[in-house]
Structures are given as C-alpha cells and as structure tokens.
C-alpha positions as a Markdown table, in Angstrom:
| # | Residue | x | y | z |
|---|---|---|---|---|
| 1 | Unk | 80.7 | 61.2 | 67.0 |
| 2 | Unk | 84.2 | 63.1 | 67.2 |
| 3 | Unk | 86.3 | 64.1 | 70.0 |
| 4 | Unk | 88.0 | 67.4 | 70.1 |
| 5 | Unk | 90.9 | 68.3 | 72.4 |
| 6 | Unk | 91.4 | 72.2 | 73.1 |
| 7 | Unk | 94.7 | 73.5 | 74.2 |
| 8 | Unk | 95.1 | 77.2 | 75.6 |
| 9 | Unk | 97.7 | 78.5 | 77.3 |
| 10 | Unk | 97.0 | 79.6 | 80.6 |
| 11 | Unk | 98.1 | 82.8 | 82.5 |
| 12 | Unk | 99.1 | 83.8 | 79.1 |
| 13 | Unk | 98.6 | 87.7 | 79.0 |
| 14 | Unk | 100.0 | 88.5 | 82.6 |
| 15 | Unk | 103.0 | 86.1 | 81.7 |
| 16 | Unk | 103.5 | 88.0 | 78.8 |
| 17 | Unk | 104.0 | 91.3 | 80.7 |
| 18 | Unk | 107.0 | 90.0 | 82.5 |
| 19 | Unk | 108.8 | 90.0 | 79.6 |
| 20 | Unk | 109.1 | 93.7 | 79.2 |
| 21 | Unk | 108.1 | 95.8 | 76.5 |
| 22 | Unk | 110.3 | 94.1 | 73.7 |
| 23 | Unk | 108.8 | 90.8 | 73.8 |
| 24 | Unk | 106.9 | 90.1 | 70.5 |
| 25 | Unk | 110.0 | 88.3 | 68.6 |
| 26 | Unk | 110.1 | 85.9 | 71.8 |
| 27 | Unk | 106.4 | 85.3 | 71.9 |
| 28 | Unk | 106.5 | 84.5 | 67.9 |
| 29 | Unk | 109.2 | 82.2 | 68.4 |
| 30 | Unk | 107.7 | 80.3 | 71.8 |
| 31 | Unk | 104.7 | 80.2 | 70.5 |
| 32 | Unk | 105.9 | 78.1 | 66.8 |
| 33 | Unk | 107.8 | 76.4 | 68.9 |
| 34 | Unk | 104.9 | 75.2 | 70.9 |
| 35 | Unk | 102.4 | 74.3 | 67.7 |
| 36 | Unk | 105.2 | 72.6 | 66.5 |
| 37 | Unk | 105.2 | 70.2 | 69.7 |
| 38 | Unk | 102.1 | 69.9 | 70.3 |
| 39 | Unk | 101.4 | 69.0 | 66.7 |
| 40 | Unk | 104.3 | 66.2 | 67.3 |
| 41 | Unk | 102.6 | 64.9 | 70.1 |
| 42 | Unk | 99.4 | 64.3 | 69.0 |
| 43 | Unk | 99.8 | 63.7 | 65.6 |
| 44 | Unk | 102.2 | 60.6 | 66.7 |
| 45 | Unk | 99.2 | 59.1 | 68.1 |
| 46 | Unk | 96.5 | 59.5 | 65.0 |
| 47 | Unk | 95.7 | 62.6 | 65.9 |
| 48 | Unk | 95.6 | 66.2 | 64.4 |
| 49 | Unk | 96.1 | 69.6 | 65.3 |
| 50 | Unk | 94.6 | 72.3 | 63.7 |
| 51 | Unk | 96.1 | 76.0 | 64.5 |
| 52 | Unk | 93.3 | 77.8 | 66.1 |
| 53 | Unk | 94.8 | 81.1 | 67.6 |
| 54 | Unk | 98.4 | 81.7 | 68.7 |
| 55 | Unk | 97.8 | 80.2 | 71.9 |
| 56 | Unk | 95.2 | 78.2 | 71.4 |
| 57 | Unk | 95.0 | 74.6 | 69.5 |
| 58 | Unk | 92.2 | 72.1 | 68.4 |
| 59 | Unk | 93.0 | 68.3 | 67.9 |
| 60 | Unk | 90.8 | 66.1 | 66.5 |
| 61 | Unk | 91.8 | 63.6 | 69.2 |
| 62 | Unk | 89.4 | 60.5 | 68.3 |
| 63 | Unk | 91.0 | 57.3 | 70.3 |
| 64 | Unk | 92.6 | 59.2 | 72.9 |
| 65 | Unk | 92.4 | 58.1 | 76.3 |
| 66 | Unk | 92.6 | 60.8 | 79.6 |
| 67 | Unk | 96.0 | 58.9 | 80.0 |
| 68 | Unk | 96.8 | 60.2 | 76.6 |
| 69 | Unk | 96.2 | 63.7 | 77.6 |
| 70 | Unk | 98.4 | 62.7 | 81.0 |
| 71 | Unk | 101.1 | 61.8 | 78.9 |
| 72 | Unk | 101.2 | 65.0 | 76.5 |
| 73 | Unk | 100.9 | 67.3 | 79.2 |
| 74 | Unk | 103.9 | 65.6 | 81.2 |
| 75 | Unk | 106.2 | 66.2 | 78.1 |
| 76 | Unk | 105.1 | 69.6 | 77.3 |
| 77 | Unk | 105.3 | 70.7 | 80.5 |
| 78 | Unk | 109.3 | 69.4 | 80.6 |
| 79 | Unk | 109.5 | 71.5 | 77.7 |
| 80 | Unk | 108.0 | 74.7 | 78.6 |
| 81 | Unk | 107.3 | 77.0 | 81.3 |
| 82 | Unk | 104.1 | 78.4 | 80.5 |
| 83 | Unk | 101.7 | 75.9 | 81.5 |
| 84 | Unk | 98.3 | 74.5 | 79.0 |
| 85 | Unk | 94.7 | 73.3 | 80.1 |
| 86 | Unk | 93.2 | 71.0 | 77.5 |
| 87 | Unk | 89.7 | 71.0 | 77.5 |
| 88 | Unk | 88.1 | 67.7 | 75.8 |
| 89 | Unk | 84.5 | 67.4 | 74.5 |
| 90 | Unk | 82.6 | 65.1 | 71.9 |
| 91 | Unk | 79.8 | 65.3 | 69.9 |
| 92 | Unk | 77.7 | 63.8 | 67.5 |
| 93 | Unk | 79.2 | 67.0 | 65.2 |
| 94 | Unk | 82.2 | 68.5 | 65.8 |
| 95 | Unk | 80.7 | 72.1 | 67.3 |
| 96 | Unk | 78.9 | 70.1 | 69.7 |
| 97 | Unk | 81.9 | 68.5 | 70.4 |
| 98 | Unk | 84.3 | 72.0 | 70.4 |
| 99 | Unk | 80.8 | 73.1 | 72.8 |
| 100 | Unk | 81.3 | 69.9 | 74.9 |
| 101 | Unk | 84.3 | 71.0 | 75.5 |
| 102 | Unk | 84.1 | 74.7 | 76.6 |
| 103 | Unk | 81.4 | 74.0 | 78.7 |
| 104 | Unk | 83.2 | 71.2 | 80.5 |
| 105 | Unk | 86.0 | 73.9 | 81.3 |
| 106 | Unk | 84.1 | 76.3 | 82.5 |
| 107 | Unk | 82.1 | 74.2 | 84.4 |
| 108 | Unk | 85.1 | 73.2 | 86.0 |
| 109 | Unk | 84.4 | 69.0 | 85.0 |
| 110 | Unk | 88.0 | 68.3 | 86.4 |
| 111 | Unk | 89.3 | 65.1 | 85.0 |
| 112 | Unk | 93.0 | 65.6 | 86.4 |
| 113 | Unk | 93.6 | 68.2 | 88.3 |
| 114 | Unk | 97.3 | 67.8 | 88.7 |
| 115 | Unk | 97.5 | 68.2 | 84.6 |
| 116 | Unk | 94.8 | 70.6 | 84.4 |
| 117 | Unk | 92.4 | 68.3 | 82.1 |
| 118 | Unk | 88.8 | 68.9 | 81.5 |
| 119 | Unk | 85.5 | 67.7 | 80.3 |
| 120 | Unk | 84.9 | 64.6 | 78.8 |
| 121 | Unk | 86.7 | 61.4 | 77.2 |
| 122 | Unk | 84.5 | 59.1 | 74.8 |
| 123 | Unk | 86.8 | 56.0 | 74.0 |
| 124 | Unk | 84.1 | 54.2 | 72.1 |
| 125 | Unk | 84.5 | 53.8 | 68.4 |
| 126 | Unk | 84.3 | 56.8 | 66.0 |
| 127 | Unk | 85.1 | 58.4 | 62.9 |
| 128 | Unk | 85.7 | 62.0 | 61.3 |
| 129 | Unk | 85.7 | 63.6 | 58.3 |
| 130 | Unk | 88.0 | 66.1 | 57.2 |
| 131 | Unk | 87.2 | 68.3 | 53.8 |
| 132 | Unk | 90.8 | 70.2 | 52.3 |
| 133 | Unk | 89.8 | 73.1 | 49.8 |
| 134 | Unk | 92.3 | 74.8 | 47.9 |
| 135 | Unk | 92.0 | 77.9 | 45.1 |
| 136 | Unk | 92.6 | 76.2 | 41.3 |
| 137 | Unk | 94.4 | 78.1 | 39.7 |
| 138 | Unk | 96.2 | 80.4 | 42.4 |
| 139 | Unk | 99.2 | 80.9 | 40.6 |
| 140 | Unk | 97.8 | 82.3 | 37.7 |
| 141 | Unk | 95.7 | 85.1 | 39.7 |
| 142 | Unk | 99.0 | 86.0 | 42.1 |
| 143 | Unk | 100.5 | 87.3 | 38.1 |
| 144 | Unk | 97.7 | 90.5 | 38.1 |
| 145 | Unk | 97.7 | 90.8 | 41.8 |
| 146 | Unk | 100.4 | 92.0 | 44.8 |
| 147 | Unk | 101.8 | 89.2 | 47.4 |
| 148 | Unk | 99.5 | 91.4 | 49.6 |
| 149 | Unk | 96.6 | 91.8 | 47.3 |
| 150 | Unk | 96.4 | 87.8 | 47.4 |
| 151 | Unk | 96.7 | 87.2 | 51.6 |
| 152 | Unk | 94.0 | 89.5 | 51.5 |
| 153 | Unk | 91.6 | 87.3 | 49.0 |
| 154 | Unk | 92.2 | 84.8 | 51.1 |
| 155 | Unk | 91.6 | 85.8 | 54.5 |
| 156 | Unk | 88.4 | 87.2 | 53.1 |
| 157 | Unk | 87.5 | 83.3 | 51.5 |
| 158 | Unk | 88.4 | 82.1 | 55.2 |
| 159 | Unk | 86.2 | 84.9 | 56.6 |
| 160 | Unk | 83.5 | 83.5 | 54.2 |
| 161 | Unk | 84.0 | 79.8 | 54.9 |
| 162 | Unk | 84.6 | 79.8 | 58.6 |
| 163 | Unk | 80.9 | 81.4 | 58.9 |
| 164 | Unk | 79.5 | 78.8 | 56.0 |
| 165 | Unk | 80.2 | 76.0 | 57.5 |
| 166 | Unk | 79.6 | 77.0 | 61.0 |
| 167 | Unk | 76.5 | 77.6 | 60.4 |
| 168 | Unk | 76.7 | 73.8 | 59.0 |
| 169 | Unk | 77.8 | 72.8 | 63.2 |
| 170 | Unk | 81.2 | 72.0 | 61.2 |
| 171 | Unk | 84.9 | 73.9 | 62.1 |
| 172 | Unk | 86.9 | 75.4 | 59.6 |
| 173 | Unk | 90.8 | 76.3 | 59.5 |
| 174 | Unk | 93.4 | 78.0 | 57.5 |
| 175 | Unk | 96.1 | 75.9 | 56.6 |
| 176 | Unk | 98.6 | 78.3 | 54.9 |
| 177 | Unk | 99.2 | 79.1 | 51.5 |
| 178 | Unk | 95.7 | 78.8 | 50.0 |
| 179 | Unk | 94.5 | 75.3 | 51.8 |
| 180 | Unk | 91.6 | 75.2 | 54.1 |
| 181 | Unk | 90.0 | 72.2 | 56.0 |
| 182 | Unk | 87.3 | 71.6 | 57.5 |
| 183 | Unk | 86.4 | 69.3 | 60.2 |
| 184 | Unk | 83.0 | 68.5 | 59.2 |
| 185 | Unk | 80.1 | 66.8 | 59.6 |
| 186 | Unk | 77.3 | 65.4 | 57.3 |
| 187 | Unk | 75.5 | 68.2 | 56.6 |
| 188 | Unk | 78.7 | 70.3 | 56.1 |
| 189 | Unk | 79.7 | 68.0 | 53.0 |
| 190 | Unk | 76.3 | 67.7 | 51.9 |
| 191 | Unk | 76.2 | 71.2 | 51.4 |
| 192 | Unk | 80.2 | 71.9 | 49.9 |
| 193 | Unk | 78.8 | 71.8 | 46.3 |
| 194 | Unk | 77.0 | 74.6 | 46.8 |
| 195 | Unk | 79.6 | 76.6 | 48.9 |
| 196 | Unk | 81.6 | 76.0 | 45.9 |
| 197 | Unk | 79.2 | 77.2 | 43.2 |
| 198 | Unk | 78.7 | 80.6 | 45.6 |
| 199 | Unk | 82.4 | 81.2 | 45.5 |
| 200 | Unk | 82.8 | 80.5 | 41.7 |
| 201 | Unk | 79.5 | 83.1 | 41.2 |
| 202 | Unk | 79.9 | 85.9 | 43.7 |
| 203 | Unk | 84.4 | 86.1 | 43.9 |
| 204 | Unk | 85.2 | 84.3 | 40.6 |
| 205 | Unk | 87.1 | 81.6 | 42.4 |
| 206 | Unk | 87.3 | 78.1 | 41.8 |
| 207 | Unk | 88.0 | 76.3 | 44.6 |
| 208 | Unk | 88.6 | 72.2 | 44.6 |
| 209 | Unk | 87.9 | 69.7 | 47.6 |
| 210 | Unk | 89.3 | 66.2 | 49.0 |
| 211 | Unk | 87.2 | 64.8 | 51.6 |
| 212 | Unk | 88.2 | 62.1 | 53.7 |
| 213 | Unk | 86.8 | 59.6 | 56.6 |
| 214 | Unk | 88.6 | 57.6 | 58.8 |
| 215 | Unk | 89.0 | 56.4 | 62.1 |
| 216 | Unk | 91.3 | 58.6 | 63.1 |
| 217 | Unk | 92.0 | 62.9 | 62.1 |
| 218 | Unk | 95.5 | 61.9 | 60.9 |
| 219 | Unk | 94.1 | 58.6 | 58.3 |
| 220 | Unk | 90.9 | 61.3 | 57.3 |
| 221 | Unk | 93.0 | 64.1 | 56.1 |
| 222 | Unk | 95.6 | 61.5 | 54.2 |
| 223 | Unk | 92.6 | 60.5 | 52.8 |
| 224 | Unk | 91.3 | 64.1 | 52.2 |
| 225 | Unk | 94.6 | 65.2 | 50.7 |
| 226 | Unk | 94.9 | 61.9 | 48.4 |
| 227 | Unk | 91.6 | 62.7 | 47.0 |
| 228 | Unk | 92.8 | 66.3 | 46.7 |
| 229 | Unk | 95.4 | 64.9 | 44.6 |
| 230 | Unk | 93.1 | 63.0 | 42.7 |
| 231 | Unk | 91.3 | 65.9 | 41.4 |
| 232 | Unk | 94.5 | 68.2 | 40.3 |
| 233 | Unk | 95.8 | 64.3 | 38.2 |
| 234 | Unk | 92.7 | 64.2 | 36.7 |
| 235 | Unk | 92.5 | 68.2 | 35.8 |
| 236 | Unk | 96.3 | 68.3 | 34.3 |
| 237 | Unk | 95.8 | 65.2 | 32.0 |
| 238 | Unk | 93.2 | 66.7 | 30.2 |
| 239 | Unk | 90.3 | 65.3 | 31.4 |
| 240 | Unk | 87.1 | 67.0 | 32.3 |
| 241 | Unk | 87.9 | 67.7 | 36.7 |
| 242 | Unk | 85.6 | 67.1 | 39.4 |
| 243 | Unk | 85.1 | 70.1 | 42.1 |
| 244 | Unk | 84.9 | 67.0 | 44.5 |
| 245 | Unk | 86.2 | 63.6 | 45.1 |
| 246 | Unk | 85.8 | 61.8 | 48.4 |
| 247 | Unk | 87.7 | 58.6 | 49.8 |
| 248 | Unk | 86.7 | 56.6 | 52.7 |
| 249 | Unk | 88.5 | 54.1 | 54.5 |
C-alpha cells in the first residue's frame, strides 16, 4: 500500500494572464521557487517529491496525516499567492493510488475545505519502493554527440520508460541529468531486468538500477541511491557489475 499526495496549482492559467505578455521569466522563477518549497516541506517529514509538470507535484507521502497536509498548505500559502489543491489517494500500487487520488478530487471527497484537501488519508502502516536508473557510461557517449544530441536520447529513454512501467501500474520521473526513478510496485521490479535488456538491445544503452524499500519515500530512495552506489563501486574496482542491486530496510 502507498499514499500519494498531488499538488496543482489552481487558477493557474487565468492567473497567468494577469501578468501581461512578458511573464515567462517570472513564471520560471515562481514556479522553482515553489518545487523547491514544497520539496522542503515534505521531504522534512519522510516524504518525497517527485517533479511531475511545472505546476504540478507528486509526493510519496506514506505517514502523513490530513493534519500534515493542514500544516504544508498553511506555510505555503504564507509564502505564495497562487493557491494549491492537494489531492491524496492510496493504493495497493502506486497508479491505483495516483487514480485514488484524481478520482477523490474530482469527485469533490472534501477533506478540508478551508485548505482545499482531497480524497483519502490511510495512516495504517506501509511501505514503498523506489527504483533510480541511470545511463553507464554517459560521459563517454556525450564525446561523439552534441549537449543537444544527448537531452534528446534521453527524453526519448523517459518517453520509453514512463510507458514501460506504466503499463507495470508503477510511476516513472525524470530526475535530471541522466537519473530516473520509479515509484514502483512488485510487478514493476520484477520486470526491470527485462526493461534493461530491451534498452541494451534496441538503443545500445546500458542502464544500471538501485532499488530501495522503506517505510517511508525519503528512507526508500536513500536506500535506492546507496544501492546505486553499490553497483558503480563494484563496476570501477574491476569486478564483474550487476545491472541490479536492491537494499531493504
């Protein structure tokens, strides 16, 4: 079971138009601005946020209570003037939960109207995994290829893997640089070995993948990068390197 919390700014495109017509370095800047709060907020409480579209987020919010939510919209409406709905929904994987969510907003399942919360809280015990991919070898391919030549590999491996694994019932997010995660669920790690062999044979790239499971998003993707770790130690002392290495906790 996991519990996803969806932020979206509300009123967002007719705000927008107040602005006038030379807005878009403003709307860059609030809208870093805001990830990088919201990302604050939750993360100080286990949690993680995963960057979902400019103004929209996704935390893996397992152990947050509705007075949780209460208290991070309080604070981020003292610090903004646009205004956010958060949407919460679980489910046994995290689409149903991402599902659970949606359908409690638009069903209009009002937890606190004054805060503009939806859906549905489970406090009862849970756990998540988290899968972080990255390209081996990156470096070595961006020496034949432009700067733009290599954004455009990747979006087209997060094109690829976004529809993999949600197909699986499991989310996947671009992380920057070359890193991807995945908040997944059995079937989606079950099935990562042979993601990773239909890379390596149809694009000719190698990608390598920490999983981790916790309690909490924050403890699973320590766990996930450690184990990422793991497998780039073990490839540069010479040994023979695993595609994947899993820690659990």
């Amino acid at each position: 079971m996991i519990q996803l919390s969806i932020l979206k700014i509300t009123g967002y495109g007719p705000w927008t138009l107040t602005l006038g017509s030379d807005r878009e370095h403003e709307l860059q800047m609030l809208q870093a601005s805001l990830y990088k709060e919201v990302q604050r907020l939750f993360s100080s409480k286990g949690c993680l946020v995963f960057l979902n579209r400019a103004d929209e987020f996704f935390a893996v919010s397992n152990g947050l209570n509705l007075a949780d939510h209460v208290q991070i919209q309080q604070t981020l409406e003292k610090s903004f003037d646009i205004k956010l709905s958060i949407s919460i929904g679980c489910g046994e994987s995290p689409y149903a939960a991402n599902l659970q969510a949606y359908e409690g907003k638009k069903n209009n399942i009002i937890l606190d109207s004054k805060y503009n919360i939806f859906g549905y809280v489970d406090e009862s015990p849970k756990s998540v995994s988290i899968m972080h991919l990255d390209v081996d070898g990156l470096t070595s391919k961006r020496k034949s290829i432009s700067p733009y030549e290599t954004s455009s590999m990747i979006f087209d491996l997060y094109a690829k893997m976004s529809k993999y694994f949600l197909e699986k019932k499991s989310l996947t997010f671009f992380m920057g640089g070359d890193n991807f995660m995945v908040i997944a669920n059995e079937e989606a790690k079950n099935s990562i070995r042979d993601f990773i062999e239909f890379i390596k044979n149809t694009e000719q790239i190698t990608l390598n993948c920490g999983i981790g499971t916790a309690q909490t998003a924050r403890n699973a993707v320590k766990l996930a990068t450690k184990s990422l770790d793991t497998i780039r130690e073990i490839r540069d002392s010479g040994k023979e390197k695993p595609d994947i290495y899993e820690l659990t906790c």
